[in-house]
FIBA-736162 format. One line per 3 residues: number of its first residue (from 0); their letters; for each residue x, y, z of C-alpha. Coordinates in Angstrom, 3 decimals. Layout:
% FIBA-736162
NUM = A = X/Y/Z ~ ...
//
This chain:
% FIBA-736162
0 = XXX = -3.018/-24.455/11.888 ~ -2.250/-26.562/8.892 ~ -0.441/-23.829/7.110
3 = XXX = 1.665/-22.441/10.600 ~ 5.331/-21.063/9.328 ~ 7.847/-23.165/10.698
6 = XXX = 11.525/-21.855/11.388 ~ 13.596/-24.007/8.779 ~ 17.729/-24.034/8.307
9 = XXX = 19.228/-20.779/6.345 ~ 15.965/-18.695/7.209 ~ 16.341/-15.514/9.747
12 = XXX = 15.139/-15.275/13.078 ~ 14.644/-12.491/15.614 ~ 15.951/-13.153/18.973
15 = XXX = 14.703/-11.065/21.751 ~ 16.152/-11.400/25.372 ~ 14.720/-8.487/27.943
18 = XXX = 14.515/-6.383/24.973 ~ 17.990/-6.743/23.221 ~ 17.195/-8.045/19.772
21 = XXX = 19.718/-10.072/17.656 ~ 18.748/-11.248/14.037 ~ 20.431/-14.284/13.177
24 = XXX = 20.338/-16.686/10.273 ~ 19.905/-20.447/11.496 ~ 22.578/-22.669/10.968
27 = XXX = 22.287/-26.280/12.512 ~ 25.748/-26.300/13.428 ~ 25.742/-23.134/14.960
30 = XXX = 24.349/-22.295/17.986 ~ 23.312/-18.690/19.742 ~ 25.488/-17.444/22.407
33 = XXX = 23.829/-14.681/24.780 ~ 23.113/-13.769/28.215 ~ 20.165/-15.708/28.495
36 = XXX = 21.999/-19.161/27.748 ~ 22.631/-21.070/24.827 ~ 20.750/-21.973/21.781
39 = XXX = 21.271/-24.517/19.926 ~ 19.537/-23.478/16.274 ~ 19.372/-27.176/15.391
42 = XXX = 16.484/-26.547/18.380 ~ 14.403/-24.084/16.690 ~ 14.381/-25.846/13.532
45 = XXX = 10.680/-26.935/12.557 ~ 9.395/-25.385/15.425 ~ 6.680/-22.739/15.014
48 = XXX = 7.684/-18.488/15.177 ~ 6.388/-17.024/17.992 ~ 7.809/-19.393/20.662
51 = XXX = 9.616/-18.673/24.189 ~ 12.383/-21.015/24.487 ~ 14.264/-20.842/27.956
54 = XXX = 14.630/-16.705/28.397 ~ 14.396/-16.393/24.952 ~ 11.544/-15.191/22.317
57 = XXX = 11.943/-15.848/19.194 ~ 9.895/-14.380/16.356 ~ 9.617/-13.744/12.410
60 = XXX = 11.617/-10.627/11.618 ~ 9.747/-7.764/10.474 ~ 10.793/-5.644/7.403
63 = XXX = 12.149/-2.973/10.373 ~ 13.753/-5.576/11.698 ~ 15.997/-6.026/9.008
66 = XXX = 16.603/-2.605/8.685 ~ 17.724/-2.107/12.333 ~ 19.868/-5.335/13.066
69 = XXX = 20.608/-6.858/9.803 ~ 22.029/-4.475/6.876 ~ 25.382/-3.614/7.588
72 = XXX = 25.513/-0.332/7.450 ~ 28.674/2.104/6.390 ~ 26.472/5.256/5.867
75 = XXX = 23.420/6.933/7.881 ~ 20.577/5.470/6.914 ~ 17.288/6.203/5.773
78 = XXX = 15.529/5.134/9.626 ~ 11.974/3.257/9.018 ~ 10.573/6.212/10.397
81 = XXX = 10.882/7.765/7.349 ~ 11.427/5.195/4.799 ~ 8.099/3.760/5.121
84 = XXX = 6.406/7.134/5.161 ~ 8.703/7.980/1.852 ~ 7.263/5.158/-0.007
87 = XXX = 3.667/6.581/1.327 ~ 4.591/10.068/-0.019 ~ 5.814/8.495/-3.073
90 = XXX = 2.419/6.837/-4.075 ~ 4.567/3.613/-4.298 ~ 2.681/0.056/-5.430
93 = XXX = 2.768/-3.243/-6.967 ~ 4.252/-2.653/-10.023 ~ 5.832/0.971/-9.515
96 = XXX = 9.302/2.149/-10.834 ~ 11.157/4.229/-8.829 ~ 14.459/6.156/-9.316
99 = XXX = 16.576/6.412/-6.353 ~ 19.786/8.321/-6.158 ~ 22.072/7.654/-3.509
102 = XXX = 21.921/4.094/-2.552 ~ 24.197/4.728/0.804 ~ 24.258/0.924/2.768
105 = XXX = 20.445/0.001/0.748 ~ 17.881/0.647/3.554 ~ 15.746/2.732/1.840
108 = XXX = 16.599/0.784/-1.490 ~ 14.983/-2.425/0.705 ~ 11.904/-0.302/1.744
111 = XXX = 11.457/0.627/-1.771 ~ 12.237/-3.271/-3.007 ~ 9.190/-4.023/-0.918
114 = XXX = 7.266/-1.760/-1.554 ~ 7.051/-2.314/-5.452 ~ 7.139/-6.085/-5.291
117 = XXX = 8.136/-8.123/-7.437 ~ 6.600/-6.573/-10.724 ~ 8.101/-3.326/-10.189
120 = XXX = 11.656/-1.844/-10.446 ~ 13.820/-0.030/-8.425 ~ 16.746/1.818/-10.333
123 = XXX = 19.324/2.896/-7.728 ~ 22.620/5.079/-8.510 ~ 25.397/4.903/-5.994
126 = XXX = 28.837/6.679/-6.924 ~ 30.983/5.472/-3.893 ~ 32.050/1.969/-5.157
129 = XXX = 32.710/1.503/-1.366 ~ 29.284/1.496/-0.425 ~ 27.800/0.634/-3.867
132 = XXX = 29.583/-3.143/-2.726 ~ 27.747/-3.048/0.962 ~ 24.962/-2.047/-0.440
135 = XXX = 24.873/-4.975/-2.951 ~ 25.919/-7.317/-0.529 ~ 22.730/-5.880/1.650
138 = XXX = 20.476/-6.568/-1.222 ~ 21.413/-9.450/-2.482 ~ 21.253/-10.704/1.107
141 = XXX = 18.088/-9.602/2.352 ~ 15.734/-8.601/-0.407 ~ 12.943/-10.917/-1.121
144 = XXX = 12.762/-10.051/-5.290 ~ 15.145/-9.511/-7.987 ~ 13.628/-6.343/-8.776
147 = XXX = 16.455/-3.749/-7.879 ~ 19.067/-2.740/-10.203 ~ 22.026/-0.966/-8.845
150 = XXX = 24.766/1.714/-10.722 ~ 27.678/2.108/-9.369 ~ 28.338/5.425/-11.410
153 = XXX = 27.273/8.988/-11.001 ~ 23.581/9.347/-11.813 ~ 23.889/12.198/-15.214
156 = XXX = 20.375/10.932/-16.579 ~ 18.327/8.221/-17.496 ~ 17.244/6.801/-21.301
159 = XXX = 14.960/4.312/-20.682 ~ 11.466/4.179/-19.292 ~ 10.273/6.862/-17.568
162 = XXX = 10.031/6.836/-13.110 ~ 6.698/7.019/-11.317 ~ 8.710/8.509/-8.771
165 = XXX = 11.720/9.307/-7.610 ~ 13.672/9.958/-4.235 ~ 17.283/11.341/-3.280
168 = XXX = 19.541/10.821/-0.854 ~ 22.796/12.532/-1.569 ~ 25.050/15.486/-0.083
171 = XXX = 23.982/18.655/-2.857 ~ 20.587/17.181/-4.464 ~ 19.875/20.509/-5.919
174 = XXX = 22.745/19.826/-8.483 ~ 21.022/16.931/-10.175 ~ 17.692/17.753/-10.153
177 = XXX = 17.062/18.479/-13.455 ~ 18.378/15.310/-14.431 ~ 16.314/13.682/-11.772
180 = XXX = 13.305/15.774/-13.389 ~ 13.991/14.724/-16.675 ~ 13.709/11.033/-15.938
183 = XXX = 10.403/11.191/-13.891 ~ 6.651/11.032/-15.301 ~ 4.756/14.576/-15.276
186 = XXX = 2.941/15.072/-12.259 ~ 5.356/12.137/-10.577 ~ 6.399/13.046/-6.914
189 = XXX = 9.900/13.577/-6.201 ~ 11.532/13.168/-2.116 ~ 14.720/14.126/-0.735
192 = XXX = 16.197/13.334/2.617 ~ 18.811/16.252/4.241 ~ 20.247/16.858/7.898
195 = XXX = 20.826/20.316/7.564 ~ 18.225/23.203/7.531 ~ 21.046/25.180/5.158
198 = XXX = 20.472/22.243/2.695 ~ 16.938/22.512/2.433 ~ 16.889/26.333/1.719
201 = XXX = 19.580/25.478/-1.009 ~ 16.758/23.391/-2.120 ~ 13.992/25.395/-2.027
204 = XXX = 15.014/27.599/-4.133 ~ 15.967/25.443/-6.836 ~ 11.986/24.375/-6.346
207 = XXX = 10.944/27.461/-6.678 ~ 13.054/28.795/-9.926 ~ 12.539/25.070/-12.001
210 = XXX = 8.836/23.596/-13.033 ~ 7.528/22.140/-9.371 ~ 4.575/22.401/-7.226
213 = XXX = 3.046/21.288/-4.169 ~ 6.709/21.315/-2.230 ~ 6.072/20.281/1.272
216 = XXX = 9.406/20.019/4.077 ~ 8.739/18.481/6.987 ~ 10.136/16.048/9.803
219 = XXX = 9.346/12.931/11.813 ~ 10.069/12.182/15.224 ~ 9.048/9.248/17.277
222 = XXX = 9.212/8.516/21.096 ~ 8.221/5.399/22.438 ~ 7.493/4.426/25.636
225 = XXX = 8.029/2.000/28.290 ~ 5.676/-0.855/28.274 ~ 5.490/-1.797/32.272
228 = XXX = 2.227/-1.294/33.131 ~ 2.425/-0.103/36.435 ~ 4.534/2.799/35.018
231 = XXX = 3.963/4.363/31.544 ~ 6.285/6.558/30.864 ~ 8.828/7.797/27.745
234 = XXX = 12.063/6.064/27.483 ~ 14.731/8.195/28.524 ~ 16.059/8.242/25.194
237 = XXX = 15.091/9.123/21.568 ~ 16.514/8.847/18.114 ~ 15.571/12.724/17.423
240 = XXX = 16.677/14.833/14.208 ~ 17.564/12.133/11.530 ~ 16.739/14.226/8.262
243 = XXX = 14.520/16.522/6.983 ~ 12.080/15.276/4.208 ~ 11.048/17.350/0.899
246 = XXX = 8.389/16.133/-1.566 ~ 7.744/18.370/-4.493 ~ 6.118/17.141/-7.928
249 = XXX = 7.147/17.591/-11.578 ~ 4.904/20.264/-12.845 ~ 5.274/21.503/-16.442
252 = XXX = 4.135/25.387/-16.935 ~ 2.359/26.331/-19.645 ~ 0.495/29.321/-20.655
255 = XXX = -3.894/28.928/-21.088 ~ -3.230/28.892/-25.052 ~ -0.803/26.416/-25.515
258 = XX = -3.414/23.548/-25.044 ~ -1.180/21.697/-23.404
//
């Protein structure tokens, strides 16, 4: 018990009252306003996580937590759903590099952040200065590690290091592949992230005309359901279609007697 996390001024907490969540960032000055009541945060302050206080719980906020209640976002993002299962896909660990291209609001740039800890990189192009500056606030608000570097330009190709993998998130990622290709490891996997099935046949057969293998498209939906035990059920509602994902790999072609 000796090492317990204690809530401590400036750090976040998740507020839960009958399932509404608010994340907030303690203040002592400042107090929480909500149906249940009021909280004064100079309350919470070297008190344990975990706690019921009045009709509120409070808790540690989870990486999706963050996500959901605490980027601002001015774009669609990347849901958890998927972002977590993209940095799966993506063979992603301590010490990875990844290229991303299309920062939108920096949800998926945060998944990624984490993902590669604080040894590894994160490269991220973003052309809209708009939300390349909400997605830097994000960041530099909520990311645990200096270990993301953001361009607020048009991504036309990389110099430096080649990517262990790469991901995309913009409107027409077929145009920049190549560019995307060229900055990438052999053998690296690539993702992409599109709402429309008309996009991903535009895709495919850019795939299927320049050096990749092992394309895969698929989709993830997720219904949960009400926890009263008496009646297990669905939830009446769902977030359904967010994106279709595509992972392909770099491959390079060469005939039997090249040796290569």
């Amino acid at each position: 018990m000796g090492n317990m996390k204690t809530i401590e001024d400036g750090q976040l907490v998740l507020i839960i009252w009958r399932g509404r969540r608010y994340l907030k960032r303690i203040a002592l000055d400042q107090s929480f306003h909500g149906k249940g009541g009021m909280l004064r945060y100079s309350e919470l302050v070297g008190k344990p996580y975990g706690i019921r206080i009045n009709e509120y719980d409070i808790f540690e906020p989870t990486i999706e937590d963050i996500v959901m209640y605490g980027l601002k976002r001015e774009t669609q993002i990347v849901f958890p759903k998927e972002s977590f299962y993209i940095a799966f896909r993506l063979s992603l660990k301590k010490g990875s590099r990844v290229l991303e291209v299309g920062t939108g609001s920096g949800a998926n740039t945060f998944i990624l952040s984490h993902a590669v800890g604080p040894e590894g990189r994160v490269v991220s192009y973003e052309q809209e200065e708009r939300h390349f500056r909400n997605a830097k606030r994000n960041i530099e608000r909520f990311c645990e590690w200096d270990n993301v570097e953001l361009h607020n330009e048009e991504f036309t190709g990389y110099n430096g290091e080649e990517f262990d993998a790469a991901f995309i998130d913009v409107r027409e990622p077929w145009a920049i592949l190549d560019k995307v290709r060229d900055a990438v490891k052999r053998s690296a996997p690539i993702g992409m992230i599109l709402p429309t099935a008309n996009q991903v046949s535009d895709v495919l057969k850019t795939l299927e005309e320049n050096g990749y293998g092992d394309t895969e498209v698929l989709e993830i939906l997720m219904r949960k359901y009400k926890t009263v035990s008496e009646r297990v059920r669905p939830t009446d509602r769902m977030i359904a279609h967010t994106g279709y994902l595509v992972f392909t790999r770099k491959l390079d072609i060469t005939s039997p007697s090249s040796g290569a």
